[in-house]
N, C-alpha and C positions, 0 to 999 in steps of 0.2 A: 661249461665251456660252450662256445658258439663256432659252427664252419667258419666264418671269414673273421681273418683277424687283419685288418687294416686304422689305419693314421686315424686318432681323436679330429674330431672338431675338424672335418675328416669324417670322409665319406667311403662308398664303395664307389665303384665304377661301374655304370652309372650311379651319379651320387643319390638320382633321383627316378623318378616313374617320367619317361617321355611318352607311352601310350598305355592308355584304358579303354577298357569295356567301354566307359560313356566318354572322355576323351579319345573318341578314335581319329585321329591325328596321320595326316600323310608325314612325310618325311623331310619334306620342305618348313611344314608347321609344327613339329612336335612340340608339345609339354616341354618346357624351360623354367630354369631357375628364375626362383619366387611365383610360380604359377598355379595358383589352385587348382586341385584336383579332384576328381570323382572316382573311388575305388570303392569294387563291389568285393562282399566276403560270403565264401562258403566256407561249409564241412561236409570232407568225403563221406563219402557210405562208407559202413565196416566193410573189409573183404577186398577192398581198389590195394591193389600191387603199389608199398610205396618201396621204390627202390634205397637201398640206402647209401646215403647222404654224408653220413659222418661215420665211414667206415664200419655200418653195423649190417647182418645180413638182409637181404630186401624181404619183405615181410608184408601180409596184407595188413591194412589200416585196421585196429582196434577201440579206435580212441572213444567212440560214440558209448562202444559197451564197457570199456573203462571208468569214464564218468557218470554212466549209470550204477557202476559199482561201489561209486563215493557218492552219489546223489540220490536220493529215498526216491526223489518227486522227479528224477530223469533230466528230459531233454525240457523240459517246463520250467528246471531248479536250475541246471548250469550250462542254459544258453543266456538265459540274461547278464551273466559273468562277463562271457565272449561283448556281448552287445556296451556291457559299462565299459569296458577297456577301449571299446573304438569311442565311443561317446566322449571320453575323459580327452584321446589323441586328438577328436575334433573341436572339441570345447579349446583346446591350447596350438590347433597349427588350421592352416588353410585345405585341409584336407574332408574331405564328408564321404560318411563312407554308409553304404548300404548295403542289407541281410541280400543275399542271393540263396532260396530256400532249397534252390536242384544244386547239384550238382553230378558231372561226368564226366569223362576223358581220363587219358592216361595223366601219371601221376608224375613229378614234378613240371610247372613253367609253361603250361599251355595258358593262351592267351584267353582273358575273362568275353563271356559272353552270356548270350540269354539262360543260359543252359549252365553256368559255371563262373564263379567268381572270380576278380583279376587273382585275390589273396584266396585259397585253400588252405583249409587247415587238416592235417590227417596224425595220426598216431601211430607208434609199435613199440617193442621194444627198441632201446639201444645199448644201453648198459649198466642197466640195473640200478640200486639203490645211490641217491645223493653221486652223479658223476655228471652226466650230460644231461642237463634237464629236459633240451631241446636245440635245433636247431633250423635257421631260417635262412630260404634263399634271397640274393637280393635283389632291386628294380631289372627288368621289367616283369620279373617273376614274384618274387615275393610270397613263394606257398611256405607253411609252416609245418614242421614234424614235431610231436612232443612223445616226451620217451613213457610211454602206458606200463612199463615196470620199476617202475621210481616211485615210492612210498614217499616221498616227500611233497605228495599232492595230496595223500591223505588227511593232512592235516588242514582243515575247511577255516580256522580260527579266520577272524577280522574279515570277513566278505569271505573265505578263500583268497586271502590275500596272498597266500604264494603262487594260488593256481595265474591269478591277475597279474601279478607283476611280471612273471616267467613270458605271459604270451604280449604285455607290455613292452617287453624288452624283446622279445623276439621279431615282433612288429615293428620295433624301431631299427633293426636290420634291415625289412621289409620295407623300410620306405627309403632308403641307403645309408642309416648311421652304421657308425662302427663303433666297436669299443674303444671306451673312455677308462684313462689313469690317470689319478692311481687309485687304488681304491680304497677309500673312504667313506662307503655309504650314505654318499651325497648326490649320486650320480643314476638315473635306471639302467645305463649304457656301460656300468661298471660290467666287466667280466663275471663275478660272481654274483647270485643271488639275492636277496636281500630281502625282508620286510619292515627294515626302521621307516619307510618312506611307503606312503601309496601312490604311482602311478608315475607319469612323466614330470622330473625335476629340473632347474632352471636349465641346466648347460642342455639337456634333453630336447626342451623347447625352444632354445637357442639356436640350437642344430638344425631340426626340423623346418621354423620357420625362417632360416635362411634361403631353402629347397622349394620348399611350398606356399610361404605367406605366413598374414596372420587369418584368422575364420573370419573377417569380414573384406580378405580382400581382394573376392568376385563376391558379386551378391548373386550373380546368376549362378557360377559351375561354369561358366561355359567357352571356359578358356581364352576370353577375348586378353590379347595383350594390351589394352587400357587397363583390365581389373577397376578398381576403383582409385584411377592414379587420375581420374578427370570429375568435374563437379557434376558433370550428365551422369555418370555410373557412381555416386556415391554410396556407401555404404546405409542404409537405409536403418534409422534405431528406432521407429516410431515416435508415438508421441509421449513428452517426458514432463512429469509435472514437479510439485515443490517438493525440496531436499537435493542430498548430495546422488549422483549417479556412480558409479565407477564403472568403467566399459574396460576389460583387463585383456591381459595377452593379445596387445597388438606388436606391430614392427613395423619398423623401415628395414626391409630386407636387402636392396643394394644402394650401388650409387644413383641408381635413376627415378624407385619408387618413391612414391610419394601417396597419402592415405587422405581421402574426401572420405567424410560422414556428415549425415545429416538427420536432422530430428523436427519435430516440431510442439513446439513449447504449448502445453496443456494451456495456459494464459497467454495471450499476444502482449499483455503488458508488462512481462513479468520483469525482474534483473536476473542477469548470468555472470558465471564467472567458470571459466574454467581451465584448469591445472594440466598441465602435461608431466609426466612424471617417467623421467627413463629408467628403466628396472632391472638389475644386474648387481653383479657381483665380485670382488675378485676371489678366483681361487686357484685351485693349482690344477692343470690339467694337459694331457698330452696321448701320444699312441698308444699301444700296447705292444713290447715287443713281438718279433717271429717267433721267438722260444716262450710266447706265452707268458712271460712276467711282466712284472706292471712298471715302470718307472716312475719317479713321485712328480714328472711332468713340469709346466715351467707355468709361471703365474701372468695369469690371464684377465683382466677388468672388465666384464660383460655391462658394466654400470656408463662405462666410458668410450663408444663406439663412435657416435655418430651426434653431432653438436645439432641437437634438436629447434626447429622453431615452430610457431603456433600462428594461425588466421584465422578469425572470426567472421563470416561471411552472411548479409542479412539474404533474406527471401529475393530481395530485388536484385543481388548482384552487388552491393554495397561494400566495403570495408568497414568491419565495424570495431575491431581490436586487433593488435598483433602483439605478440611477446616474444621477443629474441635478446640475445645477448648474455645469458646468463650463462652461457661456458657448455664445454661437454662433460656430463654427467650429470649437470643440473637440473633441477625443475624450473617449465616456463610457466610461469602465472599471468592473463587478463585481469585488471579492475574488472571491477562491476560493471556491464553493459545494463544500458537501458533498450529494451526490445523494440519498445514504441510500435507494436502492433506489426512485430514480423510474424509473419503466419511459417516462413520453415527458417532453421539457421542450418548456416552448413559450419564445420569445424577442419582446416588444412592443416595436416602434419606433414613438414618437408624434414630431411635430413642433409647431411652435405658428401661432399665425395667421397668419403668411404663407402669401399665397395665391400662391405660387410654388412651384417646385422646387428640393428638396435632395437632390442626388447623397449616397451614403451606402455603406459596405461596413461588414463584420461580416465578426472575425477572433474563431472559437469557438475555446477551446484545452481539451480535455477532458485527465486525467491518469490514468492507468488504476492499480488495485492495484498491479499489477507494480512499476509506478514509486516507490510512497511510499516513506518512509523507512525503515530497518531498525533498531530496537531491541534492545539488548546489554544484560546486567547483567554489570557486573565487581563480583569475589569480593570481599571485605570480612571482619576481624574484629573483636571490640571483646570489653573485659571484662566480664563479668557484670555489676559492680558499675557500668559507665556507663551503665544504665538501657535504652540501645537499639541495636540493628547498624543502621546506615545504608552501604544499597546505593545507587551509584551507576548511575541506568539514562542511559544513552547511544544518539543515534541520529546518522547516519552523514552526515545531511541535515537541513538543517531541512525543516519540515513548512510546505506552502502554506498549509495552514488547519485550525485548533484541531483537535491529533490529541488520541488518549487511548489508555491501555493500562490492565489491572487488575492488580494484582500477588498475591502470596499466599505466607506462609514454609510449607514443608515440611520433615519433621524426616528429617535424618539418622541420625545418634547421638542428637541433641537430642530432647527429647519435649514436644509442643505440652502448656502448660497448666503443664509443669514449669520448664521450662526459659527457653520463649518465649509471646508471648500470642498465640496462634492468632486467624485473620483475614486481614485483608489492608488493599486501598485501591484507589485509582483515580491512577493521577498523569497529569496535563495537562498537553501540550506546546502552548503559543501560536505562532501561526506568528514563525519565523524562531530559537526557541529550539531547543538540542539536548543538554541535561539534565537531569534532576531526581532526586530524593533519594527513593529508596521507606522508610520507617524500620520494622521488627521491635521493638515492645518487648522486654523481658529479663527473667525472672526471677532475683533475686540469692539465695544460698542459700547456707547455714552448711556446704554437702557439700563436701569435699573432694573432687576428683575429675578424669578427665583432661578436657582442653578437647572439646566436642562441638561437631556441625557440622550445617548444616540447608540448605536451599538454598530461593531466591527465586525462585518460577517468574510467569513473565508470558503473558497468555490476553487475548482481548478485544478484540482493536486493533481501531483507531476510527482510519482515513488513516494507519496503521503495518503494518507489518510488523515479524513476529518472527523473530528470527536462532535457528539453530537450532548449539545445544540452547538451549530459551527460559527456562533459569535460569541463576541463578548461585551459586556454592556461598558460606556465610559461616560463621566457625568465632565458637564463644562460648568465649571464656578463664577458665578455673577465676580465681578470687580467693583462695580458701581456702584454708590454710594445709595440706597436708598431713599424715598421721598417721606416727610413725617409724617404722619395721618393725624396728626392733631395743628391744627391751624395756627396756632400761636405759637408751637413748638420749635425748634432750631437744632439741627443734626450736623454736629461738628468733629475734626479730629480730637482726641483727648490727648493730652502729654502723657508720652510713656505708649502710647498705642491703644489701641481700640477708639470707641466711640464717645462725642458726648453729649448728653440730649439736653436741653435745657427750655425752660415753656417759663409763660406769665402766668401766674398761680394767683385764686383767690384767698387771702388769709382765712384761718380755722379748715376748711375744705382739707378732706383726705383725697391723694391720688393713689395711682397705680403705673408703673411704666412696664407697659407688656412688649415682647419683642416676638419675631415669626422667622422662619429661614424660608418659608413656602406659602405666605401669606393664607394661609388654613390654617395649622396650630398655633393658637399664640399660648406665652408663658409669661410670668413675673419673671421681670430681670430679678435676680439674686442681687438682697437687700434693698430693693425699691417695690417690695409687694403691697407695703402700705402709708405713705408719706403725708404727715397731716402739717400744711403749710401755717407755717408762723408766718414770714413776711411774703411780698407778692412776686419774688423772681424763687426760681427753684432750676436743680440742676441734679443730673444722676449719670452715671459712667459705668461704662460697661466695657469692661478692659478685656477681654477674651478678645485672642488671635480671630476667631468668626467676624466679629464684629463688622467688619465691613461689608458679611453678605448678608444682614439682616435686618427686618425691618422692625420698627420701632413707632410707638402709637404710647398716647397717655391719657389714662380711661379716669376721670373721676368718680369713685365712689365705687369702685370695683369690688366685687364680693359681697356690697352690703344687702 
């Protein structure tokens, strides 16, 4: 059982800390809801007169030589205990709290200072085995008693998880929560004790940073009522490279805050995207009566507070995504940005008029170069005479967000202006595509001659990567008819297609008709390797689809 028993979800009065040791506050300026704070913690010396608190008799503080009596290694073993409990409260609300190693003055509610912490912790008995583990005063006070004749600290299992949880939850007094029903062992602010959970749970953290924030929102301490509700005081996350982030236990704590954070991206060219996800629950939760029993309380949706929206904001000031619209309770997701060489992004979370709190996290997912996609050109030919060579460019991946590459034909054999029209293009990959057509116009021409070749090189990528070697080679096919190398010969179409060669032949005389595609190799046409002319005209055919890009010569006396 805990001294104050007041209203769930649901505060003391005050609900919260208006003055500390390091917020020292006149009274015109105090410490206000959603205001981060700075609380300093000690422990009495054994011996300090704690009066008592929960009708037990006043007694001096034992508690130091108590947990030396359950700790071998001392004040070495279970003060980092004390230190994980505040650590865990600051890791999930806007509160940071710091060791204060003196401590002095009379015992409960004296105001923290050099010499003494706003939070003191002392000990005595109260009431023996398993009854009052402890109890705790609340804001502006906030000292803690824990009961040093309770055997139910003995037991050290799981960190000393009951010793943690017990000054967990007495602290959550400490900072003005009240008891939470019913109880279910879902809650630290339940009445009774518990170890199925370690440390402060969702309605816990609900509570809290309604009072005080979320931990990034002063990055100073220093109570400025901006916090981090303007793009000058943003929330400061360093520099964030490839992969997912998650930045957890934030809020929008009323109707007027509002959360700037800023980072800067390890790559200035990288892609982002990032999730706002509001985080809650429904459960059942309510006061705890005067007579101390719990009621099963009324259902509550901590998921469904505050209709969230998102802005994405480059280094210069820029709008660079917004995600709204998707309801209260929902996640707001940005496409893919492209950074294009922002050196900081800021990230805006606004909520709307409720004047409550909405638990919130942010999962940043940045994409670095390394990762985009890789762009190929495969080789291609085409004949002169169809106007253009169409490369096909290929990437390995689709692209998260509108890539682009520039292309450009270079001449091999081929010579720009003759052959092909010098230039280039741009081609644009839409996210989720992974091809497109670079096209070469063609020069068509009356030259006979062997097929020439040019290759498609790629430069420029915009969310690509270029695969190396960054071209690709494409051959242009002669159309024109070749000229015959033997002087009497005649190079005609043949019926049915391909070619037909026909020359004035001496009788008895053997020929040969050789053909070339590259006027270097020549070869026997097939079945004209050796022709021994009976009368004086002769004729040979050569019916292959090539045909037309080859040249043709008739050699008497070949091989012999």
């Amino acid at each position: 059982a805990d001294q104050y028993k007041a209203a769930a979800f649901q505060y003391f009065s005050p609900p919260r800390w208006t003055d500390t040791a390091t917020n020292n506050t006149t009274f015109l300026s105090r410490l206000d809801q959603g205001d981060a704070t700075v609380l300093t913690w000690s422990i009495v010396d054994d011996g300090l007169l704690i009066p008592g608190g929960s009708g037990e008799p006043d007694s001096p503080s034992d508690l130091r030589a108590r947990l030396d009596s359950i700790y071998p290694g001392g004040e070495s073993q279970w003060l980092p205990l004390f230190e994980q409990v505040f650590e865990r409260w600051s890791a999930v609300t806007g509160v940071k709290y710091v060791y204060q190693p003196n401590d002095s003055g009379s015992f409960p509610n004296r105001s923290g200072s050099n010499s003494r912490g706003d939070i003191r912790i002392a000990g005595h008995p109260i009431d023996g085995d398993f009854g009052s583990l402890a109890y705790n005063y609340g804001p502006n006070g906030g000292d803690m008693v824990i009961d040093t004749d309770d055997a139910f600290f003995d037991n050290t299992s799981g960190n000393s998880r009951r010793l943690r949880n017990v000054i967990a939850h007495e602290h959550g007094h400490g900072l003005g929560l009240a008891h939470v029903c019913p109880i279910d062992e879902s809650k630290l602010m339940e009445p009774n004790a518990t170890t199925a959970f370690d440390g402060p749970q969702l309605d816990d953290i609900y509570s809290a940073q309604r009072q005080y924030g979320d931990r990034l929102e002063d990055p100073d301490f220093d109570s400025s009522s901006e916090d981090n509700d303007s793009l000058s005081r943003a929330a400061e996350l360093g520099t964030i490279g490839q992969g997912d982030h998650l930045i957890e236990y934030l809020s929008i704590d009323d109707d007027s805050d509002q959360d700037y954070l800023r980072f800067t991206p390890a790559n200035p060219d990288m892609l982002l995207r990032v999730e706002l996800r509001p985080v809650g629950a429904s459960y059942r939760e309510g006061p705890q009566n005067e007579d101390n029993s719990c009621p099963s309380g009324t259902l509550f949706n901590a998921l469904a507070v505050h209709d969230l929206s998102l802005a994405v904001i480059g280094g210069d000031g820029s709008l660079l995504a917004t995600a709204t619209g998707a309801g209260v309770g929902m996640p707001e997701e940005t496409d893919w940005i492209p950074l294009s060489d922002s050196s900081e992004v800021a990230i805006l979370v606004n909520g709307d008029s409720s004047d409550s709190c909405q638990l919130y996290e942010l999962q940043i997912t940045l994409l670095d170069p390394a990762e985009f996609p890789v762009a190929s050109v495969e080789d291609s030919s085409a004949g002169e005479d169809e106007g253009e060579l169409l490369f096909r460019v290929t990437l390995d991946a689709p692209p998260l967000a509108q890539a682009q590459v520039d292309f450009a034909p270079t001449g091999e054999g081929a010579t720009a202006g003759e052959d092909f029209v010098p230039g280039g293009g741009t081609l644009t990959f839409p996210p989720g595509t992974t091809e497109q057509f670079a096209s070469v116009s063609l020069i068509d021409d009356s030259l006979a001659e062997a097929d020439e070749t040019l290759n498609l090189a790629l430069s420029n990528p915009s969310f690509l990567q270029i695969s190396s070697p960054p071209a690709g080679g494409g051959t242009i096919l002669d159309d024109d008819a070749p000229a015959m190398l033997s002087g009497s010969a005649v190079l005609s179409d043949a019926p049915g297609g391909g070619k037909k060669i026909s020359w004035l032949a001496v009788p008895g005389r053997t020929y040969t008709v050789l053909y070339s595609e590259d006027l270097e190799r020549w070869l026997p046409l097939p079945g004209y390797e050796s022709i021994t002319i009976v009368t004086g005209d002769e004729t040979a055919t050569d019916p292959s689809p090539l045909a037309k890009r080859r040249f043709y010569q008739v050699v008497e006396g070949y091989g012999e």
